[in-house]
C-alpha positions in Angstrom: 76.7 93.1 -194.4 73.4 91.5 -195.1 75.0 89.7 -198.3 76.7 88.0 -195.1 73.9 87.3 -193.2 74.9 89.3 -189.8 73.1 89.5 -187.4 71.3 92.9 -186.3 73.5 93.3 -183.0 76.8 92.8 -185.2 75.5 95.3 -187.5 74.9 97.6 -184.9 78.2 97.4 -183.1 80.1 98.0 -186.3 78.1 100.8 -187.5 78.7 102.1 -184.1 82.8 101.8 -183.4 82.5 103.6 -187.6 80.9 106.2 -186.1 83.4 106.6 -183.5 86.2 107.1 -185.6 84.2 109.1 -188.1 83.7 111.5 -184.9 87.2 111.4 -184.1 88.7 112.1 -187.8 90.0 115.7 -188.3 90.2 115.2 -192.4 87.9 113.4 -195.1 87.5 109.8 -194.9 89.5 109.7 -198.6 92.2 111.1 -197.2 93.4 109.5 -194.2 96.7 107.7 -194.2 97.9 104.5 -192.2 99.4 107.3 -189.5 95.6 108.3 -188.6 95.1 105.2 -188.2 98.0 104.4 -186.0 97.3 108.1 -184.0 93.3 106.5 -183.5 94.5 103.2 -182.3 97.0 105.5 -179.8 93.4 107.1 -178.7 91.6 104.2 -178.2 94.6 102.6 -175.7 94.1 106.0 -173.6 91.0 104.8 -172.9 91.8 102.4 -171.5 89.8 99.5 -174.3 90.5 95.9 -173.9 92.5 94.5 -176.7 90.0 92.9 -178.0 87.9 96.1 -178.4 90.5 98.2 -180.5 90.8 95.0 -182.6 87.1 95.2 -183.4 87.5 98.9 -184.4 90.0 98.3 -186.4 88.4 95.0 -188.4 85.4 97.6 -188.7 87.2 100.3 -190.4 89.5 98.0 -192.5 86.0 96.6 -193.3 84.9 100.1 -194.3 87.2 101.0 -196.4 87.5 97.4 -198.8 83.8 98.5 -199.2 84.6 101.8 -200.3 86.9 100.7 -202.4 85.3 97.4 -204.0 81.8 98.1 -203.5 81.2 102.4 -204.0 84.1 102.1 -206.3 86.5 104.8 -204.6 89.9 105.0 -205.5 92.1 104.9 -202.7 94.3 103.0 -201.0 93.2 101.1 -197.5 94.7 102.4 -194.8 93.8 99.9 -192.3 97.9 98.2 -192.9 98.1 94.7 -191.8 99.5 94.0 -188.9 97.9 96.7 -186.6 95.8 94.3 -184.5 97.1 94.1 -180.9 98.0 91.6 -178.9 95.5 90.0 -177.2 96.0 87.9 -173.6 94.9 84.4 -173.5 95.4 83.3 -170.0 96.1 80.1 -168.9 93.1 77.7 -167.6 92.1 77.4 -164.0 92.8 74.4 -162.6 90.2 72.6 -160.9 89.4 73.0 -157.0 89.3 69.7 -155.0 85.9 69.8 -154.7 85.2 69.4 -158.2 87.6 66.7 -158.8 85.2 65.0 -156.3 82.2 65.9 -157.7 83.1 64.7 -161.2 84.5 61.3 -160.1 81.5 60.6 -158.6 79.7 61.1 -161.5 82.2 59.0 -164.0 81.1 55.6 -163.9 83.1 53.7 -166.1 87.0 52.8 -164.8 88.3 53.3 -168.0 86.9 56.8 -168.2 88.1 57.2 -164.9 91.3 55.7 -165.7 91.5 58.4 -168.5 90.5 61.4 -166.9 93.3 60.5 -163.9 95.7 60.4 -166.4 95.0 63.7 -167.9 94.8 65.4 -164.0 97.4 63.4 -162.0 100.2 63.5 -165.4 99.4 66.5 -167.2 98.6 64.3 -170.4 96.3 65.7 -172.9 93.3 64.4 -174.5 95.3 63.4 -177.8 97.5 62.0 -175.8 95.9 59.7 -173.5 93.9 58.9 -177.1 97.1 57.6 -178.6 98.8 55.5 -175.4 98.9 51.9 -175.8 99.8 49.2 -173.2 103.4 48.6 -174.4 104.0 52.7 -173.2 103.4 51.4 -169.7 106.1 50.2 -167.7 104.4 48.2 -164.7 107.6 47.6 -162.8 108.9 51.0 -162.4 105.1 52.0 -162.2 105.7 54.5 -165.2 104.4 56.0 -168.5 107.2 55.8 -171.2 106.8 58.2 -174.2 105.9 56.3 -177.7 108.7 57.6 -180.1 111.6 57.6 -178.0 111.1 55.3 -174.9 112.1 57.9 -172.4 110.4 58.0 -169.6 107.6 60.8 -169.8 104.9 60.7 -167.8 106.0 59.4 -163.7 
């Protein structure tokens, strides 16, 4: 780990969750299996860890055992299976309150950077998006965005 430069509070953490499932073993580190592993995760969602946490344990004791394995030169197979990390949420963003709509138009000064952030908010465009438009996608008459590739109208 300091071959990769980590920091001390990284180091700490992972020697930490190691501990944890040192503590929690009931045979010798050489000869636990990928159903330990599986039984450990089992113990961690009982209490109750975030996602995100029983991933971390589990990138720490995969960890641990590659460097028993290519460092100390122990012959065993890692049980830490691909494939074992859970699922973790990723919400979707808040939308912004009126007020700070307000707040940030005020501070744009430029129309065009105005123009571009209405777009984004009022259309649902995205950055990328607005980025690539050009002035033959609008259709002034019918006060409407059409969509580059297939002239259909996206974007009311």
């Amino acid at each position: 780990m300091k071959r990769k430069n980590y920091s001390d509070h990284t180091v700490k953490n992972y020697l930490n969750r190691l501990k944890q499932f040192l503590e929690w073993l009931t045979a010798p580190v050489e000869r636990i299996t990928f159903l330990e592993v599986k039984c450990y995760i089992d113990f961690l969602l009982e209490k109750q860890l975030e996602a995100h946490t029983i991933n971390s344990h589990i990138s720490s004791i995969r960890g641990f055992y590659d460097f028993l394995v290519n460092e100390a030169g122990v012959h065993l197979k890692n049980p830490v299976m691909t494939g074992l990390a859970l699922r973790e949420p990723h919400p979707l963003p808040r939308h912004l309150k009126d007020v700070d709509v307000e707040f940030f138009l005020k501070s744009v000064k430029k129309s065009r950077d105005k123009a571009i952030f209405m777009l984004m908010l009022r259309c649902g465009l995205r950055v990328e998006e607005v980025a690539n438009l050009t002035l033959g996608a609008i259709d002034y008459q019918r006060s409407q965005i059409m969509g580059a590739q297939t002239g259909s109208n996206l974007y009311p």
